[in-house]
C-alpha positions in Angstrom: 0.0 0.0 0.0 3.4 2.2 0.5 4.2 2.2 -3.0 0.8 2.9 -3.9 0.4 5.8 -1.6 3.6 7.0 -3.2 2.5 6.4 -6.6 -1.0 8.6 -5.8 1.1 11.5 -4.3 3.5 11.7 -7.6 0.7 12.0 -9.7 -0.6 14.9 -7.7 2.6 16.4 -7.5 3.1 16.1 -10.8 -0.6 17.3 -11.9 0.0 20.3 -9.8 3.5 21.3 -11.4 2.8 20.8 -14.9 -0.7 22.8 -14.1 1.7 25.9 -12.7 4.0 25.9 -15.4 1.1 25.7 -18.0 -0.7 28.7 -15.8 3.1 31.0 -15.7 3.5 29.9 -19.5 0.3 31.6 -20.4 0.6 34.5 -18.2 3.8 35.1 -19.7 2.8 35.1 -23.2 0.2 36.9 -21.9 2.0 39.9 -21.0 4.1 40.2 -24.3 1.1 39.7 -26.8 -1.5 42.2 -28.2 -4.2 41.2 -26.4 -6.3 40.2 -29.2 -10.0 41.0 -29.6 -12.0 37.5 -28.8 -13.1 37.0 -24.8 -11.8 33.7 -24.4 -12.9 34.3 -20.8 -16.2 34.6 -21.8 -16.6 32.0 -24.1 -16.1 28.0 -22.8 -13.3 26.2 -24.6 -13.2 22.7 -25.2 -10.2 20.5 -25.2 -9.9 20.4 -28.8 -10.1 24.0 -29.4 -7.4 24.6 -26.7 -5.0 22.0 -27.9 -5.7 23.6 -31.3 -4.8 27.3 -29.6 -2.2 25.5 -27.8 -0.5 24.6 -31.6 -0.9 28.3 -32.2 1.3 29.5 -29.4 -1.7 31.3 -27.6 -1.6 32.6 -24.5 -5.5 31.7 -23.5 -5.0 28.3 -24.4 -1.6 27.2 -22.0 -4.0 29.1 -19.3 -7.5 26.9 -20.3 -4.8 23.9 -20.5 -3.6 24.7 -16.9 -6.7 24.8 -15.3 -7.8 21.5 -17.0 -5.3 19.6 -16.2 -5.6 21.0 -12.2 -9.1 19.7 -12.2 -8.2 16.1 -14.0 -5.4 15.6 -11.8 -8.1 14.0 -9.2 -9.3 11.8 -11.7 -6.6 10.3 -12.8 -5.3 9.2 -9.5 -8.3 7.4 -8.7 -8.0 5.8 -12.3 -4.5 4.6 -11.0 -6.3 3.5 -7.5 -8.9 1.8 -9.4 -6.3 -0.3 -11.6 -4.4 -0.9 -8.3 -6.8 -2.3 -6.2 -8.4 -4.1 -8.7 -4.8 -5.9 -9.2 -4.4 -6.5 -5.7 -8.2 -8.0 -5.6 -9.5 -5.5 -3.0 -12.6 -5.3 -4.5 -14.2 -2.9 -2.1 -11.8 -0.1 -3.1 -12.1 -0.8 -6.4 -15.7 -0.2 -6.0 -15.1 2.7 -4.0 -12.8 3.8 -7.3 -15.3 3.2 -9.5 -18.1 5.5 -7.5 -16.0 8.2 -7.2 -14.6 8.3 -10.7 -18.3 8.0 -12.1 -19.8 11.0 -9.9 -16.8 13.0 -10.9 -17.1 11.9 -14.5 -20.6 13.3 -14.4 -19.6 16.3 -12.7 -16.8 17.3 -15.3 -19.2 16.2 -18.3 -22.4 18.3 -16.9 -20.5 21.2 -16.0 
């Protein structure tokens, strides 16, 4: 259970670093662009029109991409529990996994 604690706090570690380096990378090219004149922050993005911006070099996109990758940090480490405990044959967790990953599943799909 050690390694898999372990395992669960790198991927929030790493979630969380890549998320602030996305975040300073966007507020940097922030600062030296023009600005534009569409309100991304007014208008929802999807994942395939950020990773198109991303291509692009904007500055709105490396911010969306930042913030999207902060809130599917969570998810992915109970993907990893999931696939763990399902190995190791606690089913309870696994079920526990599964619960959690659905009703946040839902909440990222609805909202």
């Amino acid at each position: 259970m050690i390694n898999t604690q372990k395992m669960v706090s790198n991927i929030y570690k790493i979630g969380v670093r890549l998320s602030i380096l996305l975040i300073i990378l966007g507020l940097i090219s922030y600062s030296f662009s023009n600005h534009g004149n569409f309100d991304y922050y007014n208008n929802f993005l999807s994942i395939k029109e950020v990773l198109v911006l991303i291509f692009n070099l904007n500055f709105y996109a490396f911010l969306y991409l930042g913030i999207y990758l902060i809130i599917i940090t969570p998810l992915i480490a109970v993907v990893f529990l999931l696939v763990d405990s399902l190995k190791k044959g606690n089913y309870k967790l696994a079920l526990l996994c599964f619960l959690i990953f659905f009703v946040l599943g839902l909440y990222l799909y609805f909202s």
